[in-house]
MDAnalysis code that builds the backbone (N, CA, C; Angstrom):
import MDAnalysis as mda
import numpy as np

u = mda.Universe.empty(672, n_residues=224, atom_resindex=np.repeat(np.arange(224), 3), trajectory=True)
u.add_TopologyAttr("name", ["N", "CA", "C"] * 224)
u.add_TopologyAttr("resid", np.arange(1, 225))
u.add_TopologyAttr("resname", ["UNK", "UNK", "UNK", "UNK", "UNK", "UNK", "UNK", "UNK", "UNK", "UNK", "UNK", "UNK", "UNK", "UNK", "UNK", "UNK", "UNK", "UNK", "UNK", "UNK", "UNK", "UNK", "UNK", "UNK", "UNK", "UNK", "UNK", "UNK", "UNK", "UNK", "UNK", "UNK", "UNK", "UNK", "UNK", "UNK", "UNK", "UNK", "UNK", "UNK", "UNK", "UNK", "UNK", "UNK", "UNK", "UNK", "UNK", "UNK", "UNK", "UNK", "UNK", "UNK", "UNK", "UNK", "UNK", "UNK", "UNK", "UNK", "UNK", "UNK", "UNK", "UNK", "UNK", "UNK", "UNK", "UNK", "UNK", "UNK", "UNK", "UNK", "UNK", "UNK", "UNK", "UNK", "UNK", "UNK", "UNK", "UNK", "UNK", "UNK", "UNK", "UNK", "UNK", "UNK", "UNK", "UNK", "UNK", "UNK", "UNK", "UNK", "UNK", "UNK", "UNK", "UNK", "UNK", "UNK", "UNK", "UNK", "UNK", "UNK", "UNK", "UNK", "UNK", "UNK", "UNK", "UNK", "UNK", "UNK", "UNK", "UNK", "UNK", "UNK", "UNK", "UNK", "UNK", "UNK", "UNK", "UNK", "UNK", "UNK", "UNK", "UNK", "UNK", "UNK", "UNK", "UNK", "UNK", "UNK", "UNK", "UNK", "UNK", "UNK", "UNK", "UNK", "UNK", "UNK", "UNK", "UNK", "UNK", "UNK", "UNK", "UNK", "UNK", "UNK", "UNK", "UNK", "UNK", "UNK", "UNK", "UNK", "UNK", "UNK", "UNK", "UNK", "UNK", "UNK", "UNK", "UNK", "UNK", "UNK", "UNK", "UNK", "UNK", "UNK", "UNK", "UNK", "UNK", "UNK", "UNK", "UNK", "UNK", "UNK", "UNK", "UNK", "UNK", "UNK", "UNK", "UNK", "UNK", "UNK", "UNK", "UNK", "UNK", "UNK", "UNK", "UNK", "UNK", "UNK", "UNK", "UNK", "UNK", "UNK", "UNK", "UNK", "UNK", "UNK", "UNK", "UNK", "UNK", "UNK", "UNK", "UNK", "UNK", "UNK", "UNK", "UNK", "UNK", "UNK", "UNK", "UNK", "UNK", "UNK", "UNK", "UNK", "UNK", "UNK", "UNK", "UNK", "UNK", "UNK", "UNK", "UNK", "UNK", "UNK"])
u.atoms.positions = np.array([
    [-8.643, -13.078, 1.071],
    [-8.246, -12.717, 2.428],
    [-8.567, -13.877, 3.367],
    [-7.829, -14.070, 4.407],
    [-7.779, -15.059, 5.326],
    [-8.945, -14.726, 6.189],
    [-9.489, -15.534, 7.027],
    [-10.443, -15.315, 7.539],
    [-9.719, -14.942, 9.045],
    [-8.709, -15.942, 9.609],
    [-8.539, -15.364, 10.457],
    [-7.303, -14.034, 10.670],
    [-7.662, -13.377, 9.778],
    [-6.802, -12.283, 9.385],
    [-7.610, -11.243, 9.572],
    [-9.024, -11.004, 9.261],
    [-9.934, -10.188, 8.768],
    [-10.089, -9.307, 9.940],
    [-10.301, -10.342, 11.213],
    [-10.973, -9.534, 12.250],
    [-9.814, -9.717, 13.575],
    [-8.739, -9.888, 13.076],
    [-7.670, -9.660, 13.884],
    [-7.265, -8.392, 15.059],
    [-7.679, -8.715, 15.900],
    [-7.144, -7.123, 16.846],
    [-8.337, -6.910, 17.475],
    [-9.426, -7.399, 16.631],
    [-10.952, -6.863, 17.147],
    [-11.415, -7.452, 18.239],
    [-12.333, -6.282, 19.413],
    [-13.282, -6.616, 20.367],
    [-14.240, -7.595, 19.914],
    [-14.693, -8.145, 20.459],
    [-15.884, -8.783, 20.196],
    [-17.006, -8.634, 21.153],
    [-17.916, -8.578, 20.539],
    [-18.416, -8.179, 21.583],
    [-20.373, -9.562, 21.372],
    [-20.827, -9.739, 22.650],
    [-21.768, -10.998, 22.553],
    [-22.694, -10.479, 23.654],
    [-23.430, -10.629, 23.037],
    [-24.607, -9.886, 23.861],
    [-25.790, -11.058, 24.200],
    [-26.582, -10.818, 24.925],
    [-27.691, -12.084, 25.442],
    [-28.450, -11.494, 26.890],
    [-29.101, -11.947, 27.201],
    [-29.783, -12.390, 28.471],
    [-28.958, -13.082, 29.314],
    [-28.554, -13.513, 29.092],
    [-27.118, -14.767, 29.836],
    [-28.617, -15.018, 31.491],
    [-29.283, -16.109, 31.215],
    [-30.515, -16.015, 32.547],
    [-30.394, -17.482, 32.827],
    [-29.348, -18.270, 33.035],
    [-28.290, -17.729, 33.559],
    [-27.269, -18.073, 32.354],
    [-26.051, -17.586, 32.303],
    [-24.678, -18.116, 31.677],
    [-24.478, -19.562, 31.594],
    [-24.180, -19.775, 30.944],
    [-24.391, -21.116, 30.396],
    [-22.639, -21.413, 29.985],
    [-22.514, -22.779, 30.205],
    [-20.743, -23.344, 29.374],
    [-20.818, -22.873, 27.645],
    [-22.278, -23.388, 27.364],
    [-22.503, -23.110, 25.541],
    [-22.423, -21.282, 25.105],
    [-22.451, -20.805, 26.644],
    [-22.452, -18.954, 25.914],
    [-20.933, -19.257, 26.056],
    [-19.789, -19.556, 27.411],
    [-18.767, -19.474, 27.180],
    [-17.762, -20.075, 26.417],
    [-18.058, -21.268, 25.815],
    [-17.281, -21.966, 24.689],
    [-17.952, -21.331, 22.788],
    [-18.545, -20.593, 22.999],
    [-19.133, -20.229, 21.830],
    [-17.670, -18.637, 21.779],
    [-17.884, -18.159, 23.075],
    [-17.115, -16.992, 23.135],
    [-15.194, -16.893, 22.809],
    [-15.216, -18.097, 23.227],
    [-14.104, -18.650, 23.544],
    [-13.814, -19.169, 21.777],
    [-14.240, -20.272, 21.533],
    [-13.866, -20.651, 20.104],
    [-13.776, -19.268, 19.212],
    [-14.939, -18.485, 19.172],
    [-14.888, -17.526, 18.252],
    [-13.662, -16.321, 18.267],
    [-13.388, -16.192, 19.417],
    [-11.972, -15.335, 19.780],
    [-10.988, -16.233, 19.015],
    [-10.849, -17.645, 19.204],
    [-9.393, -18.014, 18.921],
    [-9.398, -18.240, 17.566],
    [-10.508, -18.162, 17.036],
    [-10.433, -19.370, 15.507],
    [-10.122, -17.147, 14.743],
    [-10.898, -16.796, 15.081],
    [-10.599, -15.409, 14.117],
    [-9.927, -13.773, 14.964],
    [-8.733, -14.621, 15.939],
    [-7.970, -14.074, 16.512],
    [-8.645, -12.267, 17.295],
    [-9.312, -12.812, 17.991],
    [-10.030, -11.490, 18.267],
    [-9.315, -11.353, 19.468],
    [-9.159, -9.799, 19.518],
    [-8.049, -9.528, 20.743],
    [-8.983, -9.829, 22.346],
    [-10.305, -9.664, 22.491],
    [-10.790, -10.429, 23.381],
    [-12.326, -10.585, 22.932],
    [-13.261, -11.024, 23.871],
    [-14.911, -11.127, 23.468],
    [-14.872, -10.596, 25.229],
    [-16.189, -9.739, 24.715],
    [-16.755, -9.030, 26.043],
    [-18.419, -9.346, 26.058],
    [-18.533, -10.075, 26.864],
    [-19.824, -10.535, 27.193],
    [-20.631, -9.065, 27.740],
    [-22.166, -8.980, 26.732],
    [-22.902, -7.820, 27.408],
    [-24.360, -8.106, 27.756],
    [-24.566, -8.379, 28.922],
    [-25.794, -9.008, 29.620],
    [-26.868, -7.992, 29.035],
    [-27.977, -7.985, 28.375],
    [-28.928, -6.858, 28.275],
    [-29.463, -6.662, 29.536],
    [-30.098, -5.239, 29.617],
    [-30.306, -4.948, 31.175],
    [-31.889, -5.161, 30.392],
    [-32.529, -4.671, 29.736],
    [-33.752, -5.638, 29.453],
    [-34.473, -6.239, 27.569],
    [-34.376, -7.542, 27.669],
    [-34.001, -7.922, 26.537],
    [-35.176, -7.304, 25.968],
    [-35.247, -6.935, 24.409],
    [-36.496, -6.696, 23.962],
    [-37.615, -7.821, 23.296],
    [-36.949, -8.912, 23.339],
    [-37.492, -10.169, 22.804],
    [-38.091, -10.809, 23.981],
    [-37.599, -10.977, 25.010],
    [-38.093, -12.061, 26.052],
    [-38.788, -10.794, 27.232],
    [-39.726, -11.342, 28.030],
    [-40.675, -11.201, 28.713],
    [-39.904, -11.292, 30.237],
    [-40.145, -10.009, 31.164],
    [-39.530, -9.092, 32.073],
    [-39.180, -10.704, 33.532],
    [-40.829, -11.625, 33.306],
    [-40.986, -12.162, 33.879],
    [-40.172, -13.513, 33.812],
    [-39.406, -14.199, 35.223],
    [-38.530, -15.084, 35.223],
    [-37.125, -15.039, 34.363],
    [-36.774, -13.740, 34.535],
    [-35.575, -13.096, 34.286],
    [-34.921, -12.491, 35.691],
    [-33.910, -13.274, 35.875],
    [-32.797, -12.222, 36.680],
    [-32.929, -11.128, 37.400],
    [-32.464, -10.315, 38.413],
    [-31.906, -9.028, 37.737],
    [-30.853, -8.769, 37.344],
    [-30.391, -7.325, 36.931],
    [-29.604, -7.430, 35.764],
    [-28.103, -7.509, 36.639],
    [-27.922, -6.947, 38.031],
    [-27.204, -6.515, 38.340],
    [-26.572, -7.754, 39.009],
    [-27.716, -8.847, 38.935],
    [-26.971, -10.105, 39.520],
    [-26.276, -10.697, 38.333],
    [-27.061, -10.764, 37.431],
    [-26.661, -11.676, 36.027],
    [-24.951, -10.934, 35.844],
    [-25.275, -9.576, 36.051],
    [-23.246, -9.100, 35.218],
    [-23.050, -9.647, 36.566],
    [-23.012, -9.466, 37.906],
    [-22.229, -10.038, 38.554],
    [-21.833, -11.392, 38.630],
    [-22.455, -12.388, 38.158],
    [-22.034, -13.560, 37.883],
    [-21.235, -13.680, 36.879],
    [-21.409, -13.244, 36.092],
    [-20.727, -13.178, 34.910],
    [-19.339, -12.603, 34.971],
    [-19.424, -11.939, 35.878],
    [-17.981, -11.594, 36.178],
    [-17.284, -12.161, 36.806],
    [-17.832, -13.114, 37.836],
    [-17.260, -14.031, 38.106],
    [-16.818, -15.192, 37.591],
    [-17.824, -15.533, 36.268],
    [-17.594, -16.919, 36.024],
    [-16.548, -16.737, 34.691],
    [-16.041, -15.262, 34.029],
    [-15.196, -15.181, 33.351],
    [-13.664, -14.437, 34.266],
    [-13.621, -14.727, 35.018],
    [-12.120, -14.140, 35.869],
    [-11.491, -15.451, 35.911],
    [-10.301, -14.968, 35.074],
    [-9.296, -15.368, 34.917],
    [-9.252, -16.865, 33.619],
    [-10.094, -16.030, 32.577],
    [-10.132, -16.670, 31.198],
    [-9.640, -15.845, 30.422],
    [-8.770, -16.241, 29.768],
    [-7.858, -15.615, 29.132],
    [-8.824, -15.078, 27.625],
    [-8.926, -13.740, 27.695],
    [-9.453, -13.097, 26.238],
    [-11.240, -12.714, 26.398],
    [-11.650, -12.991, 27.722],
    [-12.512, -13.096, 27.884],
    [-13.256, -11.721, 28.951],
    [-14.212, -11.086, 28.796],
    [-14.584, -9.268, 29.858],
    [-15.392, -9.567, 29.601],
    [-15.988, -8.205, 30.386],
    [-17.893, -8.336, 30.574],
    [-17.857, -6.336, 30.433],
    [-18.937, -6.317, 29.611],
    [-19.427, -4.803, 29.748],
    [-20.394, -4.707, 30.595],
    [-20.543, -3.403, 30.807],
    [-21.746, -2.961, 31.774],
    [-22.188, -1.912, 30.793],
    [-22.220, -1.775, 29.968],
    [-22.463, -0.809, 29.033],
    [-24.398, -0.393, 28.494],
    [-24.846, -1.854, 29.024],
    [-26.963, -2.038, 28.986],
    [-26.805, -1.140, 30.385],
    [-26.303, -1.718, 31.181],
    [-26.758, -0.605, 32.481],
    [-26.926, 0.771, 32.566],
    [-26.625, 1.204, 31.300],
    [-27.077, 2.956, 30.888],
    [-28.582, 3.143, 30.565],
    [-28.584, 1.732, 30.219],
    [-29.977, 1.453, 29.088],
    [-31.513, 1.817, 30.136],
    [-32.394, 2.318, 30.379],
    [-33.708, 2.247, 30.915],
    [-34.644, 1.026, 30.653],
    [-35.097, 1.420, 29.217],
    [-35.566, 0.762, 28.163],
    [-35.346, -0.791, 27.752],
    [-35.653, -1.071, 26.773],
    [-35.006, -2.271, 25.874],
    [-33.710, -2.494, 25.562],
    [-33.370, -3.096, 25.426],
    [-32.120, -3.426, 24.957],
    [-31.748, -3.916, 23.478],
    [-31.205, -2.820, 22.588],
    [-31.828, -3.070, 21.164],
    [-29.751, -3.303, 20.859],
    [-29.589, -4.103, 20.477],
    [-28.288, -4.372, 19.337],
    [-27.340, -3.286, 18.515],
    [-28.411, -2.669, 17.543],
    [-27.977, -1.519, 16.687],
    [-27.415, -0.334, 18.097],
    [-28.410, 0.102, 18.954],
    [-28.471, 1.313, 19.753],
    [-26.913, 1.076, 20.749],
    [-26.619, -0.167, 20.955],
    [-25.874, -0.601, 21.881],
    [-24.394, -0.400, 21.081],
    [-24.297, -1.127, 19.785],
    [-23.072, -0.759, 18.873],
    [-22.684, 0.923, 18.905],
    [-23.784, 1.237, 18.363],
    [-23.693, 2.209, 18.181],
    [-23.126, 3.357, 19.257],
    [-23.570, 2.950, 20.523],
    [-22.744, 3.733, 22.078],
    [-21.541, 3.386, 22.054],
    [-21.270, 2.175, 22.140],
    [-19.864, 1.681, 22.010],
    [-18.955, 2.376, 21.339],
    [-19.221, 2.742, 19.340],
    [-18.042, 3.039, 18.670],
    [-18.218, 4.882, 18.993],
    [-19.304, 5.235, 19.184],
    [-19.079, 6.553, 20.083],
    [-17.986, 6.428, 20.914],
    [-18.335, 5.941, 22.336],
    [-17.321, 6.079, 23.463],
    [-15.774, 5.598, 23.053],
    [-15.656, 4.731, 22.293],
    [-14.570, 4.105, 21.491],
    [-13.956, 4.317, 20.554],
    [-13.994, 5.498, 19.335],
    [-14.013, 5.226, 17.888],
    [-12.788, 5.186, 17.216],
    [-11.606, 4.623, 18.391],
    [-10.518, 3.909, 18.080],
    [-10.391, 2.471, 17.927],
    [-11.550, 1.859, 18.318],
    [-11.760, 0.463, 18.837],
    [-12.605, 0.057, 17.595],
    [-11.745, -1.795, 17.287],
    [-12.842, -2.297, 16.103],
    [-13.428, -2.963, 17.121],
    [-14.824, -3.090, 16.573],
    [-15.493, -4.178, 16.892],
    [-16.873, -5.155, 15.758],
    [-16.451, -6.801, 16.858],
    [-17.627, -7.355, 15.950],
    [-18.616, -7.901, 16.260],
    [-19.700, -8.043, 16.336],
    [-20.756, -7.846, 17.094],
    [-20.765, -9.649, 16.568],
    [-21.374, -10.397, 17.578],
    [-20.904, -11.974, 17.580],
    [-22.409, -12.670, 17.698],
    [-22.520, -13.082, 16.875],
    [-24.197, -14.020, 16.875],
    [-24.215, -14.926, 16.407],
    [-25.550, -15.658, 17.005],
    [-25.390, -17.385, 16.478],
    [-26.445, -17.363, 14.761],
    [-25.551, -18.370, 14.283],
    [-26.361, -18.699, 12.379],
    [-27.671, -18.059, 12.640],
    [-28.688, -18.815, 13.371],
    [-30.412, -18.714, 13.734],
    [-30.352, -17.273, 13.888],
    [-29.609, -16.831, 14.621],
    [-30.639, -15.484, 15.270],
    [-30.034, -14.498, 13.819],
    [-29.018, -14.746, 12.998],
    [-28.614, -13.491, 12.285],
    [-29.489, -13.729, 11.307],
    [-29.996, -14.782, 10.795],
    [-31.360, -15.534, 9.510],
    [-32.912, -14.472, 10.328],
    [-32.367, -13.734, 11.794],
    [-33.910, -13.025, 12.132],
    [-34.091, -11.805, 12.084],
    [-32.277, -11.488, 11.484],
    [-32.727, -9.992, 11.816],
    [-33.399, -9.346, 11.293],
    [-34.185, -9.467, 9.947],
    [-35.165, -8.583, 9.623],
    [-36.307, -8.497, 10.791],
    [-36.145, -9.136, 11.658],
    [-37.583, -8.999, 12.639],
    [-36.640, -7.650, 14.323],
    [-35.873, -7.756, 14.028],
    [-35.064, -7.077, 15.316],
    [-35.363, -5.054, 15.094],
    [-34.978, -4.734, 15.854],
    [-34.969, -3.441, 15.973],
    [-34.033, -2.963, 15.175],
    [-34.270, -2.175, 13.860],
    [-32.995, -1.909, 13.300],
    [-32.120, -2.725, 12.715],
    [-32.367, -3.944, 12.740],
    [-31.625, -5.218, 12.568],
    [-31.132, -4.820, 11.402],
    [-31.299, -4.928, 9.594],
    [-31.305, -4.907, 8.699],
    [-29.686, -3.810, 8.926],
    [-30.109, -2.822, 10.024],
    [-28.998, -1.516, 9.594],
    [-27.675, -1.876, 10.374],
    [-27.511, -3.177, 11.303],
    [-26.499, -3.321, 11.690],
    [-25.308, -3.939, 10.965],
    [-25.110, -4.785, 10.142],
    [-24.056, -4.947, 9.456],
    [-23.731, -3.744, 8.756],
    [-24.513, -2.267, 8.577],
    [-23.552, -1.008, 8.506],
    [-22.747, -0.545, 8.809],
    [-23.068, -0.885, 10.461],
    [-22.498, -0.241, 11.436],
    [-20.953, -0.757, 11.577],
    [-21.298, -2.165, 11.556],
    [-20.670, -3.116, 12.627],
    [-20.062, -4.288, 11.806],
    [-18.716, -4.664, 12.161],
    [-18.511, -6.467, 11.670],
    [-19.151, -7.459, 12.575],
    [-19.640, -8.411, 11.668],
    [-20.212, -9.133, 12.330],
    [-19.673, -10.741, 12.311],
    [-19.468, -11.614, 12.990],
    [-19.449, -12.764, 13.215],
    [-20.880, -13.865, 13.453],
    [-20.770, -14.410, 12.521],
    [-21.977, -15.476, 12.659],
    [-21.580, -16.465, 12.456],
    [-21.632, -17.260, 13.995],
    [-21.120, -18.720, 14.594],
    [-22.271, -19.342, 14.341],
    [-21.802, -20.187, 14.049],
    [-22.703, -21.902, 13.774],
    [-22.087, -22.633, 14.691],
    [-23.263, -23.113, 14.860],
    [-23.024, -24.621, 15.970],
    [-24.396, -25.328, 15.730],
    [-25.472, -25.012, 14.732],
    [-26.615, -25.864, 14.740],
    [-26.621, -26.833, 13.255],
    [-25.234, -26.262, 12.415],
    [-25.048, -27.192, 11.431],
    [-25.914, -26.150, 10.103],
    [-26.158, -25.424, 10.178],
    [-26.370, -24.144, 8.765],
    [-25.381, -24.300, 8.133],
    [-25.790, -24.002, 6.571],
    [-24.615, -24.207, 5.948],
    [-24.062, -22.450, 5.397],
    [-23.540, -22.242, 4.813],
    [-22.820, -20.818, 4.902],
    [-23.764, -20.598, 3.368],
    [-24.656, -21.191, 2.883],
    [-25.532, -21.435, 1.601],
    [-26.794, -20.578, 2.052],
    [-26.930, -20.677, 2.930],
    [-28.384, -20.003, 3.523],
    [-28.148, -18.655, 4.308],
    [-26.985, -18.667, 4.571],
    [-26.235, -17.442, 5.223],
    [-26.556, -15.880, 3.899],
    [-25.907, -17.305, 2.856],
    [-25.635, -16.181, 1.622],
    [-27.457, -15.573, 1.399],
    [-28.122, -16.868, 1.101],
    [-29.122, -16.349, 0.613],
    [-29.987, -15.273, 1.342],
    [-29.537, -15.151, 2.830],
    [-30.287, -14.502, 3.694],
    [-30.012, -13.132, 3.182],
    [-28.284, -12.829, 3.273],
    [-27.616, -11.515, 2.548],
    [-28.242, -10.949, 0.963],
    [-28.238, -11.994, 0.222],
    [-28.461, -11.871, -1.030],
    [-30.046, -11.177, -1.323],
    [-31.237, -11.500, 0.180],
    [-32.070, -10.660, -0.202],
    [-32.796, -9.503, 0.186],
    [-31.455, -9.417, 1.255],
    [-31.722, -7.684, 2.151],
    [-30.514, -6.902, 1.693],
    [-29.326, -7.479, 1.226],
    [-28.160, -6.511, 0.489],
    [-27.351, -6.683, -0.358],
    [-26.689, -6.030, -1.040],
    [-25.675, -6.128, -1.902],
    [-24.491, -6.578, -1.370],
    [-23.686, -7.661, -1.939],
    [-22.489, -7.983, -1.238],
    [-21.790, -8.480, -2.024],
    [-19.972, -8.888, -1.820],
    [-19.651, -9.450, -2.244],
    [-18.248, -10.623, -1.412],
    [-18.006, -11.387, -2.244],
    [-17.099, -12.515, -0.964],
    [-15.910, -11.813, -0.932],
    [-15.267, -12.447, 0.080],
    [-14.151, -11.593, 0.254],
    [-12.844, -12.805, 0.886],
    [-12.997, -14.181, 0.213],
    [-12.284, -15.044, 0.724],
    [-13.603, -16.220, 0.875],
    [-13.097, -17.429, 1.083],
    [-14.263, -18.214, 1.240],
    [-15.502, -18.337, 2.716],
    [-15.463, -17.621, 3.848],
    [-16.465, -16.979, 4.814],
    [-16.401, -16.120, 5.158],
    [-15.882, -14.950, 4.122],
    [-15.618, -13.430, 4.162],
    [-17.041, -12.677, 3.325],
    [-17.786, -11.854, 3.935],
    [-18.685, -11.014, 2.915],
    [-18.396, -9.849, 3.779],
    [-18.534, -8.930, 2.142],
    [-18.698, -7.573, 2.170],
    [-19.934, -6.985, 1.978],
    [-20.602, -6.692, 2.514],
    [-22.007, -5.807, 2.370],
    [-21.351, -4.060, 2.015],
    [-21.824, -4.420, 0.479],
    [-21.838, -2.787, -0.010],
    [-22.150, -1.688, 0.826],
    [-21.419, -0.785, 1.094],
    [-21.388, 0.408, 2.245],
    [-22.081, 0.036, 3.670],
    [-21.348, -1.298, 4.149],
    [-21.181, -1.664, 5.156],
    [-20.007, -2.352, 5.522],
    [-20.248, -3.681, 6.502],
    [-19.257, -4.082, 6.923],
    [-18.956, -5.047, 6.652],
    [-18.197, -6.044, 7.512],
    [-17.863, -7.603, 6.873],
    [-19.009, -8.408, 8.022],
    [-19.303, -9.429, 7.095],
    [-20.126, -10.814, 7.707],
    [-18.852, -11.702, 7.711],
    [-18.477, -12.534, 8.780],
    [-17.552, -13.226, 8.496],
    [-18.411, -14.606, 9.465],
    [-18.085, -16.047, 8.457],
    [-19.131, -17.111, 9.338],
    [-17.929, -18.239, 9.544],
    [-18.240, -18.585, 10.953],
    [-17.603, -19.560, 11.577],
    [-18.141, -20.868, 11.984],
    [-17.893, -21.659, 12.190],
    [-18.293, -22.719, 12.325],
    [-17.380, -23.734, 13.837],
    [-18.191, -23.596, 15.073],
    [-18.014, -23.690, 16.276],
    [-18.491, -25.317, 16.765],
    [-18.054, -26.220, 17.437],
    [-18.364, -27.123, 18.041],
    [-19.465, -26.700, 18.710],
    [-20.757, -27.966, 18.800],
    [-21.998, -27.593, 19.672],
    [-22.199, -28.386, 20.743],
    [-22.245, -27.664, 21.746],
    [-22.769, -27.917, 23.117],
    [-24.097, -27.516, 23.631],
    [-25.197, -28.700, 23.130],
    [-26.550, -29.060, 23.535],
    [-26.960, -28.202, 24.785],
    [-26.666, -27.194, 24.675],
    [-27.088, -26.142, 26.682],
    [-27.365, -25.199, 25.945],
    [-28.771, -25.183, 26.873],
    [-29.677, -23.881, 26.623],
    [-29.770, -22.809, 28.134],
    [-30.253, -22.052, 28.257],
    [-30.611, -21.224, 29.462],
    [-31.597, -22.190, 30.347],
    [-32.563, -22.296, 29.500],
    [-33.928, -23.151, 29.547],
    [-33.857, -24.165, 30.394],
    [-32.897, -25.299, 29.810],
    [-32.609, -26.527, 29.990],
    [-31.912, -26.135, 31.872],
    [-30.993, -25.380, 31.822],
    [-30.286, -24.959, 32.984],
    [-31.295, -24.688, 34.216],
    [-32.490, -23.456, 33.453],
    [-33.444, -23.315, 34.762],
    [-34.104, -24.897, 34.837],
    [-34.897, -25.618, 34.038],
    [-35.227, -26.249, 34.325],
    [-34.815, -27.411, 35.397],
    [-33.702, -28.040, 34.775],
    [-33.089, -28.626, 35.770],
    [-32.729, -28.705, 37.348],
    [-32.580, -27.145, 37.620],
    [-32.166, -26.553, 38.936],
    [-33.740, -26.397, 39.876],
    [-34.990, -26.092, 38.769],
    [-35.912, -25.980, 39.321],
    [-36.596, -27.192, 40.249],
    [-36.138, -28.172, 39.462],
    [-36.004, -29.684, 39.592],
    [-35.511, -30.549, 40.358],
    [-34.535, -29.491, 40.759],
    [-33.758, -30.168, 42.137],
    [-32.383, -30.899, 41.471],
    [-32.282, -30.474, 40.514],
    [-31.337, -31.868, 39.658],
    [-29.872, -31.320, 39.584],
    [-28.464, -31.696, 39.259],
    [-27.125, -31.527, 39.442],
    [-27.314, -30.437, 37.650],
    [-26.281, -29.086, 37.834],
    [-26.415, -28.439, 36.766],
    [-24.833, -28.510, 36.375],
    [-24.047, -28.906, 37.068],
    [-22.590, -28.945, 37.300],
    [-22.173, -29.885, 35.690],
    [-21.571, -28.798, 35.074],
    [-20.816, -28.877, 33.642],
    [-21.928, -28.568, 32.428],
    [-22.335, -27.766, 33.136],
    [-24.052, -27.623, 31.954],
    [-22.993, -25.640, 32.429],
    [-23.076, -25.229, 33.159],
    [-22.918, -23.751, 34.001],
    [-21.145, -23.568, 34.561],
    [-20.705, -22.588, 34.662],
    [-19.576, -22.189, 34.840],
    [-19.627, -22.683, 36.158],
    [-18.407, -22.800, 36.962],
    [-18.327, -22.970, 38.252],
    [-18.973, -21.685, 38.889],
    [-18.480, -20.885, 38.725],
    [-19.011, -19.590, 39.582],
    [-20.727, -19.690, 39.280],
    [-20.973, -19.785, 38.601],
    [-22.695, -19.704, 38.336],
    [-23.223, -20.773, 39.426],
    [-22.688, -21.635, 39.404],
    [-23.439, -22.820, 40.374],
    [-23.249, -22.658, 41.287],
    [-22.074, -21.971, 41.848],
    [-21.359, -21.822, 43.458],
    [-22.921, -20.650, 43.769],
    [-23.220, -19.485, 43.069],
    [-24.456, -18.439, 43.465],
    [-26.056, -19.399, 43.456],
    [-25.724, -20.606, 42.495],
    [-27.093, -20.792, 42.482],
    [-27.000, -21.465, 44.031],
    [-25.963, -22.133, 44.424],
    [-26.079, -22.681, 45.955],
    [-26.469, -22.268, 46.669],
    [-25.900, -21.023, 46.714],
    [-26.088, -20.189, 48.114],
    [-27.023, -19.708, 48.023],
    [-27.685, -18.956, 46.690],
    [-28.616, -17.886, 47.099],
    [-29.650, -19.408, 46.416],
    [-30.280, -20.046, 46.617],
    [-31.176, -21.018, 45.916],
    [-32.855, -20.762, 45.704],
    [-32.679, -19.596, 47.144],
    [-34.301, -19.113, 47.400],
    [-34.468, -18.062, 46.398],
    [-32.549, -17.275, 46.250],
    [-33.283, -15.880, 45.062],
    [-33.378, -16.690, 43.510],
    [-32.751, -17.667, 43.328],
    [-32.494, -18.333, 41.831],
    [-34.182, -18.718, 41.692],
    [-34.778, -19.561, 42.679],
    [-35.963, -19.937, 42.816],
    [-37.238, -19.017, 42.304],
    [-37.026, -17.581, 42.990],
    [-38.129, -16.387, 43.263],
    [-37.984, -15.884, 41.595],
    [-37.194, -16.066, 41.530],
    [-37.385, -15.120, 39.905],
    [-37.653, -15.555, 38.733],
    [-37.150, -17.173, 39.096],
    [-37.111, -17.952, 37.824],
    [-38.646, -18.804, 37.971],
    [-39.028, -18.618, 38.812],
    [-40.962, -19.217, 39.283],
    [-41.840, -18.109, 39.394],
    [-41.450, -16.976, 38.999],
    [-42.674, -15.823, 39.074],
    [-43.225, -15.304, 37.727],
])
């Protein structure tokens, strides 16, 4: 089976902190839609991540609003509000899982980078989401699809399904891509801005136009 055949028609869906949105979250989103024809990618800001620490984070309601700005009028490209139900943490599995509820006409594939899918035994549930869910695992740090396997090979049963096609026995498909890398982190972004320094082609236009104006709220949250 073709790879970009597999996940044809499908949502995608990319989840993060986005603290702030970065060009590397939107060209990651962007390549992965076109290379395995996904009918769009919907960016989903967690309203609170369970990995990172409450402090020098956003709020949530600014982060989707930027984000909505800095994806209008990109072709294939939405934003959920779907964490904003959330109280709590913001766990991956719990979040799929609302989705093909409210949806269960809708495919979707839950979109992550090589590194973080090599962690999910440490995530909430992690292990049980390729049950649920297709998944996409983009590279851009140069992993080879060798370590991908071995990661599969010792939490499940699987088998290939084309040459970056896996099937996880009474689950779903892993399908791995391989994305151009753009050196931008979140990190790198606050830092810079904290710094006083130009962030312009590191950040979407719309992201930089808010860090202008509001500079005292970008400041207060990202220094506390």
């Amino acid at each position: 089976m073709n790879r970009d055949e597999v996940l044809a028609g499908a949502v995608g869906i990319f989840g993060g902190s986005f603290n702030p949105l970065h060009n590397g979250h939107l060209r990651m989103a962007i390549e992965t839609r076109e290379v395995l024809n996904l009918r769009r990618v919907d960016l989903v800001p967690a309203h609170v991540p369970p990995h990172k620490p409450e402090l020098g984070l956003l709020p949530f309601a600014l982060r989707l609003d930027v984000i909505r700005e800095a994806v209008a009028g990109v072709d294939g490209l939405g934003v959920s509000a779907i964490e904003a139900e959330v109280d709590g943490p913001s766990y991956s599995f719990e979040t799929m899982a609302r989705l093909r509820a409210a949806t269960p006409d809708t495919r979707f594939a839950f979109i992550m980078g090589s590194t973080d899918f090599l962690t999910l035994r440490d995530w909430h549930r992690g292990l049980e989401l390729p049950l649920v869910t297709d998944i996409v695992v983009a590279d851009r740090s140069g992993l080879d699809l060798a370590a991908v396997d071995r990661f599969m090979s010792a939490h499940w049963t699987w088998s290939a399904e084309g040459t970056a096609v896996r099937r996880i026995e009474g689950g779903q498909r892993v399908v791995f891509v391989t994305i151009p890398r753009l050196d931008i982190s979140a990190s790198l972004v606050r830092e810079k801005f904290l710094h006083g320094r130009d962030v312009t082609a590191l950040v979407p236009d719309a992201v930089r136009r808010r860090m202008r104006i509001e500079p005292d709220y970008f400041h207060h949250f990202w220094t506390s």
